[in-house]
N, C-alpha and C positions, 0 to 999 in steps of 0.2 A: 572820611573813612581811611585807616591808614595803607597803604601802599603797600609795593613789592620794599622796596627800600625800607622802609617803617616797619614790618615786621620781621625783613633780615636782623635789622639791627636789633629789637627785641631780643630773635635766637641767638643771638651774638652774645647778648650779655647772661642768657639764663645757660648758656652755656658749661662756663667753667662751676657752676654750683649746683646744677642737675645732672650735667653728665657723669656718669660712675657712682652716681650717689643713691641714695633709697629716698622713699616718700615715710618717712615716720610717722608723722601725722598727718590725716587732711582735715579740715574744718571744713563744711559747707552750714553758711551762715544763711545764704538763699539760693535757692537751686532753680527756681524759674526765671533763666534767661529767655535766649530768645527760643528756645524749646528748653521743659525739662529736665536738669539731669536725671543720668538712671537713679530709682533707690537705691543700689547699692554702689554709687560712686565712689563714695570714701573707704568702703572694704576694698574695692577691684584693688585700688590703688595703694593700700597701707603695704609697706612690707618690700612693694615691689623696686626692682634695682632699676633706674635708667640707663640704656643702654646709648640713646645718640638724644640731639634734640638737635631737628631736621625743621625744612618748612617747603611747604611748596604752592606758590602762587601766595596768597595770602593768608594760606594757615599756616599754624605750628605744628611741627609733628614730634611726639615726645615719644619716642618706641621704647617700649617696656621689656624686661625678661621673660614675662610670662607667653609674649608673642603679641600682645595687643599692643593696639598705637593710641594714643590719648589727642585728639585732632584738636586742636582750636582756632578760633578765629574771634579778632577783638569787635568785631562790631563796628561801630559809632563812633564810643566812647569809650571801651574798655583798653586796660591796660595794664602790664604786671610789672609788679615790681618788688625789689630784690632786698632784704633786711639782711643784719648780721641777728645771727641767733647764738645759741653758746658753744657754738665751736669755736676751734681754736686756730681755723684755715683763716689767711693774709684774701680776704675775699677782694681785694680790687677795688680798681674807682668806680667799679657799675655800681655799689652797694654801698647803705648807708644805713644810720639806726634808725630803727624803727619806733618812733616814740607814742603811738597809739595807737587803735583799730579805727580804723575809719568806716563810716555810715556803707558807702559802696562797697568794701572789701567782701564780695559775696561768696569767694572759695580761698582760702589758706592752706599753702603747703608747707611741712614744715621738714625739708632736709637732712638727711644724716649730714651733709658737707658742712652743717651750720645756719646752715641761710634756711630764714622763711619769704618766701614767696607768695606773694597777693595778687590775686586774680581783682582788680577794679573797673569799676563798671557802671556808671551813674544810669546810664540808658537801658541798660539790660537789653542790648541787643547782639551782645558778641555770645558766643557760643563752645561749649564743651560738647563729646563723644568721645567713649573709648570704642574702636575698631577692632577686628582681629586681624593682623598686617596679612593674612594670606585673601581678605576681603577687601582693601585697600582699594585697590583696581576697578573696584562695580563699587565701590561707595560714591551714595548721588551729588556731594559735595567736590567729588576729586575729579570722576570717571570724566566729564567732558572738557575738564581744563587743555588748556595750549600748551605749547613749549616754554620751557623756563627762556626768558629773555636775556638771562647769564651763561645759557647752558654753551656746551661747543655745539652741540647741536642745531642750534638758532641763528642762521646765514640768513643770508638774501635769498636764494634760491628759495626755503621755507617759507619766507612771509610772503611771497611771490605767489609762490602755490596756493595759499592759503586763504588770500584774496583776489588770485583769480574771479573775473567774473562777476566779481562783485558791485554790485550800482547802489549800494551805502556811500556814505561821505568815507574819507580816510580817520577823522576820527571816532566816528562808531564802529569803523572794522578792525582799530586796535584799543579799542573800551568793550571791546566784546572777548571775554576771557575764552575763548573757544577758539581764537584767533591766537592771540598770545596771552600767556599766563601773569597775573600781579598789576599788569598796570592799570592806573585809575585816569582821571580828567586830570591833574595836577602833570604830571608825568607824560603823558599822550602830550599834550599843549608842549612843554618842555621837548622833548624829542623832535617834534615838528616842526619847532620853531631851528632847531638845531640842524635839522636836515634841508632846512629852506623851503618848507609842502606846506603848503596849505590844508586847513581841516577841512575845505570844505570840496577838496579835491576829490573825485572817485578814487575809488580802493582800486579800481581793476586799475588804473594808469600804470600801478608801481610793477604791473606783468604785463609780457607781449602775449599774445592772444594765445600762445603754446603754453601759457603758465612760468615762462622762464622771468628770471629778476633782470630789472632794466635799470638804468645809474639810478632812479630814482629809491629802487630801495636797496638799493647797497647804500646809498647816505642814509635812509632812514634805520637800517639798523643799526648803522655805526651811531647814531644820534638815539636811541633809546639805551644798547647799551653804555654810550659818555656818559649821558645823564644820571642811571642807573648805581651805576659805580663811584659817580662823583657825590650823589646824595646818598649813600651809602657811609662815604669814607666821610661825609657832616654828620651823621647820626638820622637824617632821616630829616623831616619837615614840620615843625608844629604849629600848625596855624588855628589848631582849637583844642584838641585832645590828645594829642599825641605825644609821649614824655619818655625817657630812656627806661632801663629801670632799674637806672637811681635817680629818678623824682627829676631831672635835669630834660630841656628841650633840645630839642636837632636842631641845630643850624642852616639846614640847605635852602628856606625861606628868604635866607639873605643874597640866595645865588640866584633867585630867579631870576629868567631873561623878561617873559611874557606873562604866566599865573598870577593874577592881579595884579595886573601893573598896567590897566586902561593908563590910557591916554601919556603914557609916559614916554619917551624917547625910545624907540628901537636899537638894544645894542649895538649889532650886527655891524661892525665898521664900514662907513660910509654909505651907507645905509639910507639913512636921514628919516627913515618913517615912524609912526607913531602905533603903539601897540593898540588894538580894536580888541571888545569885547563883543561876541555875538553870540547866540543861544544856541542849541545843539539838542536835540533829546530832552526838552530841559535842564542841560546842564550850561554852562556858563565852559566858555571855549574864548580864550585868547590867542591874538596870532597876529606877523607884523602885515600887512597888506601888502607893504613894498616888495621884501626880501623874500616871502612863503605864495610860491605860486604851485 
């Protein structure tokens, strides 16, 4: 599933051809995602101006003039991506032609900027909602998210607080979006690895018993946001479904330290140890034994 990183850079590119633009057309080709859409998705939306295209944690947020936010989230598998239509805007290297409809293209927008925009989606498990932005706040998808991991807001002292007390492992207490917002098991592992912790360390270590931040997690959030920002500025990680959108993969799979990379050399200069794969939650957790205590 794509990441905090992974859907930044999605907004990044639908950016300059949604913002200030209108929805001329929508096409909805199939409307049962992973709930769905309203019947009237394609009116809400005709007509209307784009006013930002936002994201938070792992959705998109596409705020409208009318005052509604258009929420999504890719799912599994989904994924959008960006055409030249017949306008006459220089659209960039995010965009490329579109030479035919594809089986998954389940919603198409089709921009006054020029650009058509496809909603893709083999799994049908990503998901659309339009909101009303003054309901934003109590909607069941947003209300109990964590702090944005980029934000300035987001110190040691917060994640400190936050896993106070806690007798989870450290990486179920930052795979738990209630903790902190966007990151996944790809990313958790990476940070971790970064900050020298172990995943299978208690959450409460990173606070003294008052909830205050101890050296260990002032390295851990300088090590979720490096990582953050470095797979960011590669486009993000493709290691099954994940694509820019112009049909092109993120690189940052080539930066991992520990994320599938059993048994291989620990980078970690002088180091000498071997990367281990162990289960977590069911999830698959990499980490160096040596250097991650």
């Amino acid at each position: 599933m794509p990441e905090l990183p992974e859907v930044e850079t999605v907004r990044r590119g639908l950016q300059p051809v949604m913002e200030g633009a209108r929805y001329a057309k929508v096409e909805v080709h199939r409307g049962d995602l992973r709930w769905p859409l309203p019947k009237d998705f394609a009116r809400r939306l005709k007509g209307q101006n784009v006013t930002s295209v936002g994201r938070r944690a792992k959705y998109l947020l596409i705020d409208l003039q009318s005052g509604d936010v258009l929420v999504m989230h890719l799912g599994m598998s989904g994924s959008l991506h960006v055409f030249r239509g017949g306008g006459e805007n220089a659209l960039g290297r995010y965009h490329h032609e579109r030479a035919r409809h594809a089986t998954h293209d389940h919603v198409v927008f089709h921009m006054t900027s020029g650009a058509i925009v496809t909603f893709n989606d083999p799994r049908r498990f990503g998901s659309m909602k339009i909101v009303p932005r003054r309901q934003l706040g109590a909607e069941p998808l947003l209300r109990n998210l964590g702090p944005e991991p980029l934000g300035n807001a987001f110190d040691a002292a917060m994640l400190a607080r936050a896993c106070q007390g806690k007798k989870t492992s450290l990486k179920a207490a930052l795979s738990d979006q209630r903790v902190v917002a966007g990151l996944g098991n790809i990313y958790v592992c990476e940070a971790l690895h970064r900050a020298r912790l172990s995943p299978k360390r208690l959450a409460s270590t990173i606070a003294t018993r008052d909830g205050a931040p101890n050296e260990r997690a002032e390295r851990l959030v300088e090590g979720i946001k490096a990582v953050l920002n470095d797979a960011i500025k590669a486009g993000g990680s493709s290691l099954r479904d994940h694509k820019l959108t112009d049909g092109e993969l993120g690189m940052f799979q080539h930066h991992f330290r520990v994320y599938d990379r059993e048994g291989k050399k620990c980078p970690t200069p002088g180091c000498g140890g071997t990367v281990k794969r162990i289960v977590q939650s069911g999830r698959s957790t990499f980490y160096c034994p040596v250097c991650q205590k």
